[in-house]
N, C-alpha and C positions, 0 to 999 in steps of 0.2 A: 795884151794886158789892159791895154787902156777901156774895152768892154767890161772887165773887171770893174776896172775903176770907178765906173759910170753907176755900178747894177744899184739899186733901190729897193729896198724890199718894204712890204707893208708891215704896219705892227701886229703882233698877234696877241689877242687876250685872251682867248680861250684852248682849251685843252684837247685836241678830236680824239676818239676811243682808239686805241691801240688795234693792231700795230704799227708802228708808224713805218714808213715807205724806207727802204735802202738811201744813206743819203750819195748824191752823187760825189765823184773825185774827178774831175776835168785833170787835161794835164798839166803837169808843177803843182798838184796840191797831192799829199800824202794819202792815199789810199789805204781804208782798212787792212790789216795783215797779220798773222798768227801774233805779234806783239799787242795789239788794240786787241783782239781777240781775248789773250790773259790778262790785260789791263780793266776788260769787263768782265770780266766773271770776276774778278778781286773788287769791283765796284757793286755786281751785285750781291756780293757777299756783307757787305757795310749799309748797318741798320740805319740808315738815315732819318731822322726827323721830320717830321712835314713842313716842309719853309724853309728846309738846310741851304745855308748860302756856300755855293760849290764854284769851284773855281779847278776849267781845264784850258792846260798851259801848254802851250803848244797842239792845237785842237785841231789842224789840218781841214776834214772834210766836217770834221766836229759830230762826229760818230757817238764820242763817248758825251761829249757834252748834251746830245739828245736823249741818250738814257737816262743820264741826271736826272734833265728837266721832265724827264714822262714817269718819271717818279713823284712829280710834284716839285722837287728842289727849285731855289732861285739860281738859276745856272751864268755863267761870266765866263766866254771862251774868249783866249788872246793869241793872235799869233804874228809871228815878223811879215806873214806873206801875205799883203793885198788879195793876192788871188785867192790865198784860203781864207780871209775875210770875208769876203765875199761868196765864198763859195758854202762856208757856214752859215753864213747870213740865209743862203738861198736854200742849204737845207732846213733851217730852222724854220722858215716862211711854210716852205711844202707838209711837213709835216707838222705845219700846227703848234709847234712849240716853244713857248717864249724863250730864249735865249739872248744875253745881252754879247754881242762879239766884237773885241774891240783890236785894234791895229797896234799892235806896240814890241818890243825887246822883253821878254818874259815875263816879270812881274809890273813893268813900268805903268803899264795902263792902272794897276789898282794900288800904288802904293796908296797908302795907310787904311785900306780895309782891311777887315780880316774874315776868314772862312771855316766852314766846319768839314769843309773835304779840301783839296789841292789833289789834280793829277797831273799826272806830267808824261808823257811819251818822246823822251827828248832826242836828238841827233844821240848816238851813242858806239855807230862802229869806227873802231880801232882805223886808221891807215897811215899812210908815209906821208903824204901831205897836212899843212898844214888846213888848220878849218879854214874851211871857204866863210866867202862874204855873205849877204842875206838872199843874194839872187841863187837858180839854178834850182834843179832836182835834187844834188847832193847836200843842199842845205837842211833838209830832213830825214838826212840818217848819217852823214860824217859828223862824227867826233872829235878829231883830231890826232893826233898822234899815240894819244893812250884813251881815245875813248870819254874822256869828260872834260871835254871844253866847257858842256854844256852844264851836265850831270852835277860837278863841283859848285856850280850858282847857283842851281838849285838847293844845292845840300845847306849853300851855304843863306839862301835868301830865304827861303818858302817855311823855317819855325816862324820868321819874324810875324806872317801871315798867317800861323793857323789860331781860329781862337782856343779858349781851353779847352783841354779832350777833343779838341781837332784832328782830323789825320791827311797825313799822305800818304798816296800810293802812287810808284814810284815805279816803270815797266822798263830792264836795262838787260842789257847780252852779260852774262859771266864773265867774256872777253875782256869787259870794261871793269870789271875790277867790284864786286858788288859788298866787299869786304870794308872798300873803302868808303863805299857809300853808309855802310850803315855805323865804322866807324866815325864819320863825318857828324850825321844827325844827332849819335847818339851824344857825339859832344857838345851838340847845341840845346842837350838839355830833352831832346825827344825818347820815347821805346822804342826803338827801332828793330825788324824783322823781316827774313825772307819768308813771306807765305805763298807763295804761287810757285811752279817750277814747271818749265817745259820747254821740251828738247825738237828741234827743228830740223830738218835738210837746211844744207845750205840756200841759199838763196842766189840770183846773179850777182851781189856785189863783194858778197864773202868768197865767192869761187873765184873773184879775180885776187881777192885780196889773201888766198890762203897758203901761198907758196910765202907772202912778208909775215901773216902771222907767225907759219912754222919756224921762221927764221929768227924772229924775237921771242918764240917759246910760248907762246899763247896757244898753241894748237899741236899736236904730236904730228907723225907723219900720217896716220892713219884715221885721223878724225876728219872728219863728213858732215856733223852734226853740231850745232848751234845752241847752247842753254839760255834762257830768255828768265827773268826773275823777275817777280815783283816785290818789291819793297815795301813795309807796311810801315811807318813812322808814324808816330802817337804823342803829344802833346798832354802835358800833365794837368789836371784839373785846376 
């Protein structure tokens, strides 16, 4: 860790021509996965602006926060993990692209900004313990008990940050309850919507975890497969 903590990266002003290079995942930072996958294509679907100030929250290896910015946008990635601060930092260095990444508890690093996108890729599977602390692997995909430890603080923090005609997109398992989410935003005054939808094999943490699903009814006996959603919430003009 404490290499991590050291690393320096130079500033970058300029732009190099696409494509830009895979960014790397050391281990303990959240490696690209069918979930960042439909959380970009829902990103490349969103006309953005030239100069759009984008804000991704929970940015791990900061995969999505490089698309942003090779768009042009003014990009702001934040994450709990040093390491993945660091590790965004270093992919944003290699591939040339400005990105601001900064070290905090979800929206803490940018209160009182605001943005014209918000992504979020949060912890969101379901299990029997309770959410862990900020250390460890399973702090980038436990949810806690129903799946929104996390999910809920977003729902409940990230209008406060969009500016107007702002949006979220918002990448969550079905398991977690996606009903809730959009009943959530939509009472904080946003449109809210499932536009993306895609169906998964289990993965290794859901296959440990699918004998407590079936038990609390989240899963039948014969399900195998995983629904992934993205959430599109819209901020009024």
């Amino acid at each position: 860790m404490s290499g991590y903590l050291r690393c320096v990266t130079p500033q970058v002003t300029s732009i190099p021509p696409d494509p830009a290079p895979d960014p790397l995942a050391p281990p303990g930072v959240y490696a690209p996965q069918e979930d960042t996958v439909l959380l970009g294509d829902a990103l490349a679907g969103e006309p953005l602006p030239p100069e759009a100030d984008v804000l991704d929250v929970g940015t791990g290896s900061g995969a999505l926060a490089l698309r942003a910015a090779g768009r042009g946008s003014r990009v702001t990635a934040v994450d709990l993990s040093w390491r993945a601060v660091c590790t965004a930092r270093y992919n944003a260095w290699r591939a040339g692209l400005p990105v601001r990444v900064r070290h905090g508890d979800l929206f803490a690093p940018v209160r009182g900004e605001s943005f014209d996108l918000i992504m979020a890729n949060p912890p969101y599977v379901p299990g029997p313990d309770a959410a862990p602390g900020p250390r460890g692997p399973a702090a980038s995909w436990h949810g806690g008990r129903d799946g929104r430890a996390v999910l809920d603080r977003i729902c409940r923090e990230a209008p406060g940050l969009l500016s107007p005609g702002g949006t979220l997109l918002l990448v969550q398992s079905a398991l977690s309850d996606a009903d809730r989410t959009l009943a959530q935003l939509r009472a904080a005054g946003l449109e809210a919507a499932v536009t993306h939808r895609r169906r998964i094999a289990f993965g290794p943490v859901l296959r440990a975890r699918a004998d407590w699903l079936r038990e609390r009814g989240l899963l039948s006996a014969a399900e195998n497969k995983e629904e992934l959603v993205v959430v599109r919430a819209e901020a009024l003009c």
